[in-house]
ZAFIRO-345167 format. One line per field, with one value per residue (C-alpha): residue in three letters; residue number from 1; x, y, z. Coordinates in nm, 4 decimals. Example, Ala and Ser with C-alpha at 12.3 -4.5 7.8 and 13.67 -1.06 7.14 Angstrom:
BEGIN
volo (ALA:SER);
bator (1:2);
c1 (1.2300:1.3670);
c2 (-0.4500:-0.1060);
c3 (0.7800:0.7140);
END
This chain:
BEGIN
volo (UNK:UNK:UNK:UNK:UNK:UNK:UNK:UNK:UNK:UNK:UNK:UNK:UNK:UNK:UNK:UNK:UNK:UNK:UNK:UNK:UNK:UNK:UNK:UNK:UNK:UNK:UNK:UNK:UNK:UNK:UNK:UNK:UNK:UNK:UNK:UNK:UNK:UNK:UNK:UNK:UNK:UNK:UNK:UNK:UNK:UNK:UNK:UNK:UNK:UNK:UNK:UNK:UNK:UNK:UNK:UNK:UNK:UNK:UNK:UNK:UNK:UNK:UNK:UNK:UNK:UNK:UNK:UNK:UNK:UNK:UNK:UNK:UNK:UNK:UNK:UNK:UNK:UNK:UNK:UNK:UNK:UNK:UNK:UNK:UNK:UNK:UNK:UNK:UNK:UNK:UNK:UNK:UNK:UNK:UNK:UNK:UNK:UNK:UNK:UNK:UNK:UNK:UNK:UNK:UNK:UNK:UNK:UNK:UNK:UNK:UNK:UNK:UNK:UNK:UNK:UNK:UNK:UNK:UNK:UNK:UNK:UNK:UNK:UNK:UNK:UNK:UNK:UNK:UNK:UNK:UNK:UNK:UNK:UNK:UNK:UNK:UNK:UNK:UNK:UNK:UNK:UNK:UNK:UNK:UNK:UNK:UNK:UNK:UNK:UNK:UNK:UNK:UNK:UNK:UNK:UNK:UNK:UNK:UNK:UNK:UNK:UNK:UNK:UNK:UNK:UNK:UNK:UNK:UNK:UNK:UNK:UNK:UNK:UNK:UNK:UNK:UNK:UNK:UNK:UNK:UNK:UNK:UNK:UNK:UNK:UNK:UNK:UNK:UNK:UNK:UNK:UNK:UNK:UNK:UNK:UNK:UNK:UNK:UNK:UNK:UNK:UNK:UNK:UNK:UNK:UNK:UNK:UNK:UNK:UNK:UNK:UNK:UNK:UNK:UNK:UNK:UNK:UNK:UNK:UNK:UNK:UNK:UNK:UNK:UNK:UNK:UNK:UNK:UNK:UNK:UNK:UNK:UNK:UNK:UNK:UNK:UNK:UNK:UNK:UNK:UNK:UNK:UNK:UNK:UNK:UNK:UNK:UNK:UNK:UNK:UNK:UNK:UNK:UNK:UNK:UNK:UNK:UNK:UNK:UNK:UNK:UNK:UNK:UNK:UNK:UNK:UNK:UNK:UNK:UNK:UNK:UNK:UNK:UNK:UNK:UNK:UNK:UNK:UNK:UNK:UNK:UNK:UNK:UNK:UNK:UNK:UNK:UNK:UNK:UNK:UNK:UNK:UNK:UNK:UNK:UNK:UNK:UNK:UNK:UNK:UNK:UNK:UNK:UNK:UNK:UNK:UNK:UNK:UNK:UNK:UNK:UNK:UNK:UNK:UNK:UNK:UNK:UNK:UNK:UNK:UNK:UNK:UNK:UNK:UNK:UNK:UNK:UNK:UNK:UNK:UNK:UNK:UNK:UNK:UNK:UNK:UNK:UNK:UNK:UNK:UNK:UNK:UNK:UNK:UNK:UNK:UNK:UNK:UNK:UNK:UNK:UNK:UNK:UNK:UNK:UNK:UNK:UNK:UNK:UNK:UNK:UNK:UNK:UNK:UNK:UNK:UNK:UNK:UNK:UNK:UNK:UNK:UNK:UNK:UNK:UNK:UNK:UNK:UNK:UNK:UNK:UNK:UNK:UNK:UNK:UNK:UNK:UNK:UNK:UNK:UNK:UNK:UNK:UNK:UNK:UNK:UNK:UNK:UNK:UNK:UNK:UNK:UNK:UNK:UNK:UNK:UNK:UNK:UNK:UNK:UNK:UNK:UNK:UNK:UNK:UNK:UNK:UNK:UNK:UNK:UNK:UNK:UNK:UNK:UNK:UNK:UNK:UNK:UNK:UNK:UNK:UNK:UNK:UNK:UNK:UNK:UNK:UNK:UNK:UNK:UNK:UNK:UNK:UNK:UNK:UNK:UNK:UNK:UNK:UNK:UNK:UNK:UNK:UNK:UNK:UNK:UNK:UNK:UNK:UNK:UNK:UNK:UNK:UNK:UNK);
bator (1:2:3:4:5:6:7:8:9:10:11:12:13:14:15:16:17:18:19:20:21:22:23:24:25:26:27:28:29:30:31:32:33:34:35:36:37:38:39:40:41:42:43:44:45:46:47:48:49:50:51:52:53:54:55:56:57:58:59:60:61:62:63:64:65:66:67:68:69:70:71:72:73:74:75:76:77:78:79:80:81:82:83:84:85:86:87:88:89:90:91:92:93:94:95:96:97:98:99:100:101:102:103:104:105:106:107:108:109:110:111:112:113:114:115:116:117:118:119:120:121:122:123:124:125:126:127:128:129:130:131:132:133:134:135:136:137:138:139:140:141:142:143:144:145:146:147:148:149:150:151:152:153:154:155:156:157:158:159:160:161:162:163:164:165:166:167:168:169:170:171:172:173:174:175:176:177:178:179:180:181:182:183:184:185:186:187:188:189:190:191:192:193:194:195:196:197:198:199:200:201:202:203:204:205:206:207:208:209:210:211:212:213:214:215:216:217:218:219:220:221:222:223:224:225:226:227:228:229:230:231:232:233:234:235:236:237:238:239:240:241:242:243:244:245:246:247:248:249:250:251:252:253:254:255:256:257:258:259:260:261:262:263:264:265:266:267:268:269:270:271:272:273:274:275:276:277:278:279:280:281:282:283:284:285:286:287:288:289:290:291:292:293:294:295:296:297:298:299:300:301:302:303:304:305:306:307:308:309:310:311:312:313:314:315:316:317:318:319:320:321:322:323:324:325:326:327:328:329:330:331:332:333:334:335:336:337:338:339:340:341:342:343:344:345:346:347:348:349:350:351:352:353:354:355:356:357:358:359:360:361:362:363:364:365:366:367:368:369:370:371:372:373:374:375:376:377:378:379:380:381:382:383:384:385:386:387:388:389:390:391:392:393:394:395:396:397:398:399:400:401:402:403:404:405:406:407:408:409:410:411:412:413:414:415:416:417:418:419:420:421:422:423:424:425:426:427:428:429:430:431:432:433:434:435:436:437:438:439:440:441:442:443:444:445:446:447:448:449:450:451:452:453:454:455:456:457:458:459:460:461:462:463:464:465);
c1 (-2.0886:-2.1698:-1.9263:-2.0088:-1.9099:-1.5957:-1.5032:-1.5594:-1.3710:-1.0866:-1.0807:-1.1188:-0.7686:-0.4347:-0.2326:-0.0424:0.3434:0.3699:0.2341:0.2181:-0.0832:-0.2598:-0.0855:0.2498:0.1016:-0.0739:0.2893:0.4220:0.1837:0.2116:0.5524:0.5472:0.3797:0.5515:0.8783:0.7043:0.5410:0.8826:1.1223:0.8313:0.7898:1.1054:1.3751:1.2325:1.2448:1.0447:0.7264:0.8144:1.1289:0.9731:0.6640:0.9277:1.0897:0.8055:0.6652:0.9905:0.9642:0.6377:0.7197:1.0546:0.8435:0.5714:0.7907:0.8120:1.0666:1.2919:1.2565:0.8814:0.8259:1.0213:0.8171:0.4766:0.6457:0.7006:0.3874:0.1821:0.3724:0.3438:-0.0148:-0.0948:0.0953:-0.0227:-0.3561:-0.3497:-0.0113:-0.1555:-0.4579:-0.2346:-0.0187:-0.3286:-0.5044:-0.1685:-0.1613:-0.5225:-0.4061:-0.1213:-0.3497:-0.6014:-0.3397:-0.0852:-0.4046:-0.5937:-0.8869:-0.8670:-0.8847:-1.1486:-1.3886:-1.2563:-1.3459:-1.6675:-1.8082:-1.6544:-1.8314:-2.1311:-2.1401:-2.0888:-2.1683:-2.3275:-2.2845:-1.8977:-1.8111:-2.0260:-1.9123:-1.5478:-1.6776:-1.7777:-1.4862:-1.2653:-1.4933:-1.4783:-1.1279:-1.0094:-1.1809:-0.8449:-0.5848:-0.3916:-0.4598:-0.0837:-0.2120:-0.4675:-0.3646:-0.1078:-0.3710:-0.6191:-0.4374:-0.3638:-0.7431:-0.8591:-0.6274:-0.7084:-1.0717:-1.0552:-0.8630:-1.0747:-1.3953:-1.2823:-1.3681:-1.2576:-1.0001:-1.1169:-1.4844:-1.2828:-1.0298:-1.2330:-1.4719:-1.2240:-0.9817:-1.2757:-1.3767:-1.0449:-1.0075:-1.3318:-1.2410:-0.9416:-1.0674:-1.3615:-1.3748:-1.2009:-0.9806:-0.7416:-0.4878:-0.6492:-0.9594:-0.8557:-0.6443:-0.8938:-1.1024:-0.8716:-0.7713:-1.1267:-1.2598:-1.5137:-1.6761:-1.5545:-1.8839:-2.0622:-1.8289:-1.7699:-2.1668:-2.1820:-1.9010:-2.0332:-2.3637:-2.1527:-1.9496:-2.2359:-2.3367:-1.9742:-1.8211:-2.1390:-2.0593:-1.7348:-1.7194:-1.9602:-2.1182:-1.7992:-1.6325:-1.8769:-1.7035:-1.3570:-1.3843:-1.4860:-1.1961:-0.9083:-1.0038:-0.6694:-0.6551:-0.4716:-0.1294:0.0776:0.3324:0.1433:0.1137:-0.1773:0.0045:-0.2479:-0.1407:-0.2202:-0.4251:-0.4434:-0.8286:-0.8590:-0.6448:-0.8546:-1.0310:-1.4090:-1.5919:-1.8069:-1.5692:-1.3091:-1.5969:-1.7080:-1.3024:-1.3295:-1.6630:-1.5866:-1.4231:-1.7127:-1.9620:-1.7947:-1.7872:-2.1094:-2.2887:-2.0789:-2.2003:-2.5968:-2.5715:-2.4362:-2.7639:-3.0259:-2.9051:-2.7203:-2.6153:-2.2646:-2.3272:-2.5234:-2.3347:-2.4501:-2.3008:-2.0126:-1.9449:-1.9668:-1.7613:-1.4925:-1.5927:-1.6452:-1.3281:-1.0930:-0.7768:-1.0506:-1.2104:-0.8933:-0.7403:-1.0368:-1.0511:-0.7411:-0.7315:-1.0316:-0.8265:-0.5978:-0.8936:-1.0663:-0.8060:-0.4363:-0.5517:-0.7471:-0.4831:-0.2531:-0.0477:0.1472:0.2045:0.5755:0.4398:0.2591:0.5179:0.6778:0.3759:0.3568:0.6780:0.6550:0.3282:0.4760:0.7800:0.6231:0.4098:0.7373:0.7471:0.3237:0.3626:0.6337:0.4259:0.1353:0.3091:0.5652:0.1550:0.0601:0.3137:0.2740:-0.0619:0.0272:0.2428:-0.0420:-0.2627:-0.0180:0.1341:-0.2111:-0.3015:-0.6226:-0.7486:-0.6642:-0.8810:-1.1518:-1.1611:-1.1230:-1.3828:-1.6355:-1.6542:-1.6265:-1.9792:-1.8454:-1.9756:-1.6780:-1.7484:-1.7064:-1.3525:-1.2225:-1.2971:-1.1137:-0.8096:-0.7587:-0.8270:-0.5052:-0.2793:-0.3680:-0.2771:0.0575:0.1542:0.0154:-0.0522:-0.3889:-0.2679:-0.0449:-0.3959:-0.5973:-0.3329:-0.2850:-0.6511:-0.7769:-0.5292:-0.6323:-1.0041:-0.9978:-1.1269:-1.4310:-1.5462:-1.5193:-1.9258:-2.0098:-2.2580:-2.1139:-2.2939:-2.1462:-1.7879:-1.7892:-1.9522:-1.6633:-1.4177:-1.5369:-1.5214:-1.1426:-1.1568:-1.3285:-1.0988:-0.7975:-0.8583:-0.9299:-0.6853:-0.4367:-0.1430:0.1601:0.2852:0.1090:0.2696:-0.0781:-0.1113:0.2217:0.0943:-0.1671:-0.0071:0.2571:0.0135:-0.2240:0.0076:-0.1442:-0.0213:0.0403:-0.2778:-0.4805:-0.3919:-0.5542:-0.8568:-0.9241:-0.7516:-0.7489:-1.0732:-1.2440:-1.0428:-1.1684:-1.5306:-1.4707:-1.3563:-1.6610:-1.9651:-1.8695:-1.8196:-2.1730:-2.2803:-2.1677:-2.2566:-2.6066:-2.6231:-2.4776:-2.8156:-3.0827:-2.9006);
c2 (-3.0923:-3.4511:-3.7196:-3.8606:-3.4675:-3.4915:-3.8428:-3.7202:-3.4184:-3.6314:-3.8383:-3.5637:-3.3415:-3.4089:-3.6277:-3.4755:-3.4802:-3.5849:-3.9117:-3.7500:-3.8043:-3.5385:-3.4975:-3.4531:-3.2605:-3.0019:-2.9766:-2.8389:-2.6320:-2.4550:-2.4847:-2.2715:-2.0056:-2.0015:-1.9428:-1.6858:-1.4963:-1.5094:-1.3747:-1.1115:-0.9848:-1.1190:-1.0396:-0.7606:-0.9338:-0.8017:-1.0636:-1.1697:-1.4087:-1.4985:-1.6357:-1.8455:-1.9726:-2.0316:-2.2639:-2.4642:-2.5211:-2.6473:-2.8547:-3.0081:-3.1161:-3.2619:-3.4934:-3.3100:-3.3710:-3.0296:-3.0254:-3.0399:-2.8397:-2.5429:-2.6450:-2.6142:-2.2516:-2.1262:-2.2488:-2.0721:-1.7209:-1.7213:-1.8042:-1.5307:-1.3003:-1.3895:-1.3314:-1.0147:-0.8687:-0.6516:-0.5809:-0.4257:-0.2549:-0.0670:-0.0002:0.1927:0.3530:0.4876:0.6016:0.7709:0.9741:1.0716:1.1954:1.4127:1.5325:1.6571:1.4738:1.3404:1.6788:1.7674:1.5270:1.5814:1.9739:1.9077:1.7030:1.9220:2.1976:2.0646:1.8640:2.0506:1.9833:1.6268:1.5196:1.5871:1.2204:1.0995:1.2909:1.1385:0.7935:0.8503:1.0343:0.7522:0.4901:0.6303:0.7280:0.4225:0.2022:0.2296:0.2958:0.0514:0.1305:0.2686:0.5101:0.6581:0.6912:0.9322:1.0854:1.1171:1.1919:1.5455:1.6645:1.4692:1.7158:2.0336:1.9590:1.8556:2.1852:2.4111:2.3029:2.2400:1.8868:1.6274:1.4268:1.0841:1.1227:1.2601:1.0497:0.7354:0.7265:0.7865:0.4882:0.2829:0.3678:0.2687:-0.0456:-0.1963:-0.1284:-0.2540:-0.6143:-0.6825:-0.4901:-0.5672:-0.4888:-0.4323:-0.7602:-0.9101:-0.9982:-1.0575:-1.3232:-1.4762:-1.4782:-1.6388:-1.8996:-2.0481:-1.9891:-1.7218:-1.5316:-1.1515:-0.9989:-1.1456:-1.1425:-0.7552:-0.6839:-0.9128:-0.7331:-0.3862:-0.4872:-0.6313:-0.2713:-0.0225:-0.1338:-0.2493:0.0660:0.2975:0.0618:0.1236:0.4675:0.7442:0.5210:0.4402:0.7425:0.8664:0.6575:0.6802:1.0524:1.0517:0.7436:0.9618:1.3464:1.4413:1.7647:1.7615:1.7726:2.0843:1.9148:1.7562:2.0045:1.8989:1.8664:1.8876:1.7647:2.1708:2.4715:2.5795:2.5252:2.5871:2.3008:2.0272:1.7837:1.8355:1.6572:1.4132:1.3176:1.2786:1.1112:0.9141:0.7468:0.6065:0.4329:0.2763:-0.0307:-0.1092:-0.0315:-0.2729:-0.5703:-0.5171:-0.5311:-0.7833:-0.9883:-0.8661:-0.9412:-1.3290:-1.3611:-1.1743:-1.3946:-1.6741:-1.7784:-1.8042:-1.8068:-1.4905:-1.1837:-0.9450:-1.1640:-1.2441:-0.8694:-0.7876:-1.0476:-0.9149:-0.5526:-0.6487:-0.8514:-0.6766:-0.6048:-0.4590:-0.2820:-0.0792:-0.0099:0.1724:0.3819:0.4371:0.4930:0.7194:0.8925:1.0263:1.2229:1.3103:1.3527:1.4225:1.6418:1.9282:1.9025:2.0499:1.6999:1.6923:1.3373:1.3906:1.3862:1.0963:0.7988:0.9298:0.9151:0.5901:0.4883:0.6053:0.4531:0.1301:0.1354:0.1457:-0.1743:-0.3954:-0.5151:-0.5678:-0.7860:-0.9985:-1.0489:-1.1255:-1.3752:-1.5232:-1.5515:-1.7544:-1.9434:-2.0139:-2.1097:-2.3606:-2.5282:-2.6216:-2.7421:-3.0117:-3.1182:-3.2016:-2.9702:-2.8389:-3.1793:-3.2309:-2.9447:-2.9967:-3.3701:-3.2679:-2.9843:-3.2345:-3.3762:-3.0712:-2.8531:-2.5594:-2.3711:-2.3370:-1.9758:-1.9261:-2.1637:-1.9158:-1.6147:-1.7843:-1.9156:-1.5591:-1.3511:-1.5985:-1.5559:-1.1655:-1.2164:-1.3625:-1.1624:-0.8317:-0.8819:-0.8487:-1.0038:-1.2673:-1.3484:-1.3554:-1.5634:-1.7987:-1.8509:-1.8955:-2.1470:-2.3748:-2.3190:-2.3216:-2.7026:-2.5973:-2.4111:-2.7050:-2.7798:-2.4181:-2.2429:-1.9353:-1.7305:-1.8797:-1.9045:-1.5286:-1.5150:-1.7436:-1.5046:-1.2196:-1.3910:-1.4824:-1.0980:-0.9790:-1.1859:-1.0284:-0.7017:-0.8153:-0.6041:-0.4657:-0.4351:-0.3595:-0.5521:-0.4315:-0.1492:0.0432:0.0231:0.2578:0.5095:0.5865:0.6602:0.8669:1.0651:1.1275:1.1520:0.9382:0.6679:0.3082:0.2760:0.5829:0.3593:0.0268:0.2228:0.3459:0.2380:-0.1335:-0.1446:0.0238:-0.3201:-0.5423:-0.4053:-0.3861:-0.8289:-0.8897:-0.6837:-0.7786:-1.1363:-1.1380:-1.0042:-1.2960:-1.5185:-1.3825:-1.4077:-1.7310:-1.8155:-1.6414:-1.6551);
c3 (2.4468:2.4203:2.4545:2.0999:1.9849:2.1759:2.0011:1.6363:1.6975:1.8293:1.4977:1.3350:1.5076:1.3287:1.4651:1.7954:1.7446:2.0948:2.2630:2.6317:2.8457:3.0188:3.3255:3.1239:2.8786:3.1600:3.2913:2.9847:2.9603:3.3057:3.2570:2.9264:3.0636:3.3713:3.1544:2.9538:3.3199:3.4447:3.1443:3.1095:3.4750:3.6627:3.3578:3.1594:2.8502:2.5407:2.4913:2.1539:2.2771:2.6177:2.3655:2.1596:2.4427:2.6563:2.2848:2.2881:2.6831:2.6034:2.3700:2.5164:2.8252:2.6524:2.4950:2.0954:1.8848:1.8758:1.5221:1.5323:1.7797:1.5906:1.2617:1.4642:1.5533:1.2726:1.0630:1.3430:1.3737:0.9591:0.9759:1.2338:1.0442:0.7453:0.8668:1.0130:0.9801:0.6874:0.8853:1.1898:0.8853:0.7536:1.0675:1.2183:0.8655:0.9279:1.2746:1.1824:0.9438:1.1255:1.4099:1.1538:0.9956:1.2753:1.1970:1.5797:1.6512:1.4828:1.6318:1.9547:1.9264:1.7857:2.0126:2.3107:2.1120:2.1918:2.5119:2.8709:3.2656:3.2939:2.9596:2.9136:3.0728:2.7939:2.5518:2.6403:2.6097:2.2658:2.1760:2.2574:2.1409:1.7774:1.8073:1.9488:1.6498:1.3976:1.6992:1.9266:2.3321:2.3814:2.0468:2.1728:2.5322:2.3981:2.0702:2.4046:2.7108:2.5890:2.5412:2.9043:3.0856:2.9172:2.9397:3.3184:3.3733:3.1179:3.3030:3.6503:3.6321:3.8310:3.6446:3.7269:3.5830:3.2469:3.2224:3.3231:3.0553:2.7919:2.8905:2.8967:2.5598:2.4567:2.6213:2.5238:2.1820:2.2190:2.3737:2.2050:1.8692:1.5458:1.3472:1.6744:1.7336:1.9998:1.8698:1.5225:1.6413:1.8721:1.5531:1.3383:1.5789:1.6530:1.2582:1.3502:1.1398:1.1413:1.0752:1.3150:1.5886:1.4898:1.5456:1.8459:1.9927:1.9138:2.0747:2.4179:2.4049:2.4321:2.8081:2.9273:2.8073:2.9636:3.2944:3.3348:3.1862:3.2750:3.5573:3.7005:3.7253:3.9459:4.2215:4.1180:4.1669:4.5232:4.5812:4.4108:4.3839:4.2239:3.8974:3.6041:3.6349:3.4964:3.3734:3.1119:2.8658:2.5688:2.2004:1.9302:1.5608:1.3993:1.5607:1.1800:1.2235:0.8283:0.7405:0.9341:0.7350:0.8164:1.0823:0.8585:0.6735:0.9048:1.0818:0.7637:0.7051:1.0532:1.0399:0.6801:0.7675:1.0409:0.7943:0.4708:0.7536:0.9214:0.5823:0.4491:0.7729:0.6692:0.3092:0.4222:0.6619:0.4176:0.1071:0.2371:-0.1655:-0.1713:-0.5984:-0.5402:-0.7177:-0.4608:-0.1643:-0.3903:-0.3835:-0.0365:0.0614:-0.1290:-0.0132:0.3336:0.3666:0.6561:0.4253:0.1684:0.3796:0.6082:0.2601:0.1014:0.4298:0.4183:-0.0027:0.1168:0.4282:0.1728:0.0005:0.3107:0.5498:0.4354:0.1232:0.3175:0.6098:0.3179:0.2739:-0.0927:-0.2520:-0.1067:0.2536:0.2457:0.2006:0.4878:0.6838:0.5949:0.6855:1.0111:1.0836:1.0396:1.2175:1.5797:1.5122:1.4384:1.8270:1.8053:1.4713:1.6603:1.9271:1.8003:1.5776:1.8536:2.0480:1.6634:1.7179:2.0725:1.9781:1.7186:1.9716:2.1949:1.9677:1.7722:2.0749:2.1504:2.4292:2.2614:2.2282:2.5777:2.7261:2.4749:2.6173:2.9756:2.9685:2.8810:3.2127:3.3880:3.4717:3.3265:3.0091:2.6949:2.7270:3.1052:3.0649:2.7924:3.0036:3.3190:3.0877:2.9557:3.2988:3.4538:3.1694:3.1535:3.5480:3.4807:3.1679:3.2173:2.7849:2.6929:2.3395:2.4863:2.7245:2.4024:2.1519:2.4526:2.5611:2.1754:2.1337:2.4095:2.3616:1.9913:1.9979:2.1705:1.8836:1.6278:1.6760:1.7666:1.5502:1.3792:1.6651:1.9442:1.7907:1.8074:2.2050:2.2413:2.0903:2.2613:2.5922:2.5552:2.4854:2.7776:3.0309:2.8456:3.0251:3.3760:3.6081:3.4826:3.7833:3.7770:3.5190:3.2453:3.0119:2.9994:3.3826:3.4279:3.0805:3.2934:3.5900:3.4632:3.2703:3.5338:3.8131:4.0125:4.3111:4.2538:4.5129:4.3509:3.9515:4.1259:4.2759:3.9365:3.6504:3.7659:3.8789:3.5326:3.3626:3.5595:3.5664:3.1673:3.2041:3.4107:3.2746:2.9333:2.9701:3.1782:2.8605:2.6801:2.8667:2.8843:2.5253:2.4468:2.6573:2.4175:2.0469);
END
């Protein structure tokens, strides 16, 4: 980025509410998250208030008024929720379906059906992968866990080159591939385009997830040889095999909110006429809100009906499909919010201004702002709202292409390592059975193979697109 770049983006910026130079303002801002790291790890408390006290640290110490700072708070956390509160609301919805309905079940079996020996690690990739497109991580750790044990036990595999793929193909979806939180944030925050970013991130997913997956797992098998546990006994939503919805449909609901956005994004590049009816349509169509509530509109066809559900059963299903994603809508608006506080006390500006002089690329500086907050925080979505917020300046002269590398590499370093104060890191162990030492040979590693193959990837292609 040139120095004239810099300078027209700086007359550009609202005006900061704070006058504090860069050292004070670099204070506040390790200060901030060192409040948040600490309430988080050291005092237990639940990410949503350590994010809105960790903004008003921030702001106090960089010199805000209180009154500001509170305003910048709250106009963030309503954007971000604004943005993709309904987006987390319909994608838990579409969960929650395909769960009750045993439509996860039915792919699951199918694919089982028809995979065996070598290919079983591969068919568990894919499994998750498609599985894990509508669900949050914690979701489909518990949708997933169940069928990883029974088919480590039913075939006598090892449970690390079962499990391993599937957690992968969960993750990766999870970090780089909208509609989850993380990413949709990320996108919102540096005004990337959703298509694009969506096919870009699809494209870095197919090698990370085969990396860290089925290639993987090889290794973490001979490191930690353990079986299924007993205790873990698989629950499956029915074993009335008559009532599942059918495979390509069930199949079909999944995929329909990838396919509206990724031709929404190829309709923008084939016309390019924002008058043109056609595009006009699929940008309607291919909008994220659109798109989750026709699959889900279509889930209730495809999905609920041949599972045997009445109209009566499915407002409760509803209901309860929304009740668990209260805490991840507060956090992911407290991380808005959080957001918003950097950039109008002026901390955006001040990396974007900083970063010029440094010899690092934007991309590589997102990746290593989100791989220390993930660090500190143990959050992949705390990593992700932080990081876009400090980087989002760097995408004000980005082309459209780049502004989605860049979210995808603020996704990538959201996932690297998850210890021991991470929520998934302990799922996994409990569910496994495994060691604090066995989770870090395995689970930990898989993240942080996930963080650095995939932001390679990036990187690679911020070089030829």
């Amino acid at each position: 980025m040139t120095r004239l770049s810099v300078e027209m983006l700086a007359a550009d910026a609202p005006e900061p509410i704070t006058s504090a130079g860069h050292a004070q303002l670099g204070i506040a801002v390790l200060a901030g998250i060192a409040v948040i790291v600490l309430l988080i790890t050291k005092f237990k408390l639940h990410a949503f208030l350590a994010l809105t006290i960790g903004s008003l640290t921030l702001g106090a110490i960089a010199g805000a008024p209180l009154d500001k700072v509170l305003t910048s708070f709250s106009a963030g956390l309503g954007t971000t929720v604004a943005g993709v509160g309904v987006l987390i609301a319909l994608g838990a919805i579409l969960g929650k379906m395909l769960a009750d309905s045993g439509g996860a079940d039915q792919i699951v079996d199918t694919i089982l059906d028809r995979a065996g020996g070598r290919s079983m690690p591969w068919a568990m990739v894919l499994i998750a992968s498609v599985i894990g497109l509508p669900l949050f991580f914690e979701v489909g750790i518990v949708l997933l866990i169940p069928v990883v044990l029974m088919v480590a036990k039913r075939g006598n595999y090892s449970l690390m080159r079962i499990g391993i793929p599937a957690l992968a193909g969960l993750s990766v979806m999870h970090g780089l591939v909208p509609p989850h939180p993380g990413p949709l944030v990320a996108i919102d925050a540096v005004g990337a385009d959703l298509g694009i970013t969506l096919a870009l991130g699809v494209l870095v997913a197919i090698p990370t997830v085969i990396i860290a997956g089925p290639v993987f797992s090889k290794y973490a098998a001979r490191w930690v040889d353990v079986p299924a546990p007993e205790k873990m006994i698989p629950q499956r939503a029915s074993e009335e095999l008559d009532k599942r919805p059918g495979f390509g449909a069930t199949l079909f609901t999944v995929l329909l909110p990838v396919i509206l956005m990724l031709a929404k994004a190829l309709v923008d590049i084939v016309v390019d006429d924002p008058e043109n009816l056609v595009q006009r349509v699929f940008d309607v169509i291919g909008a994220p809100m659109i798109a989750l509530l026709a699959s889900v509109l279509v889930g209730i066809f495809t999905l609920l009906r041949p599972a045997g559900f009445s109209k009566e059963r499915i407002s409760p299903l509803v209901e309860k499909s929304l009740m668990p994603i209260a805490g991840i809508l507060l956090i992911v608006g407290a991380g808005g919010g959080f957001k918003q506080t950097l950039i109008d006390t002026g901390v955006g500006q001040m990396v974007l201004e900083i970063s010029e002089d440094w010899a690092i690329p934007a991309l590589l500086l997102a990746w290593l702002i989100a791989v220390v907050i993930r660090l500190a925080t143990g959050s992949a979505t705390v990593a992700t709202v932080s990081a876009a917020g400090l980087v989002a300046p760097l995408a004000a002269d980005m082309s459209s292409t780049h502004a989605a590398l860049l979210v995808l590499a603020i996704g990538a370093g959201s996932l690297f390592f998850s210890h021991v104060n991470d929520a998934g890191f302990w799922m996994v162990k409990e569910y496994f059975g495994l060691s604090v030492g066995q989770n870090i040979k395995t689970w930990s590693v898989m993240e942080t193979i996930i963080s650095v193959v995939a932001g390679g990837i990036v990187l690679l292609l911020s070089l030829v697109i």
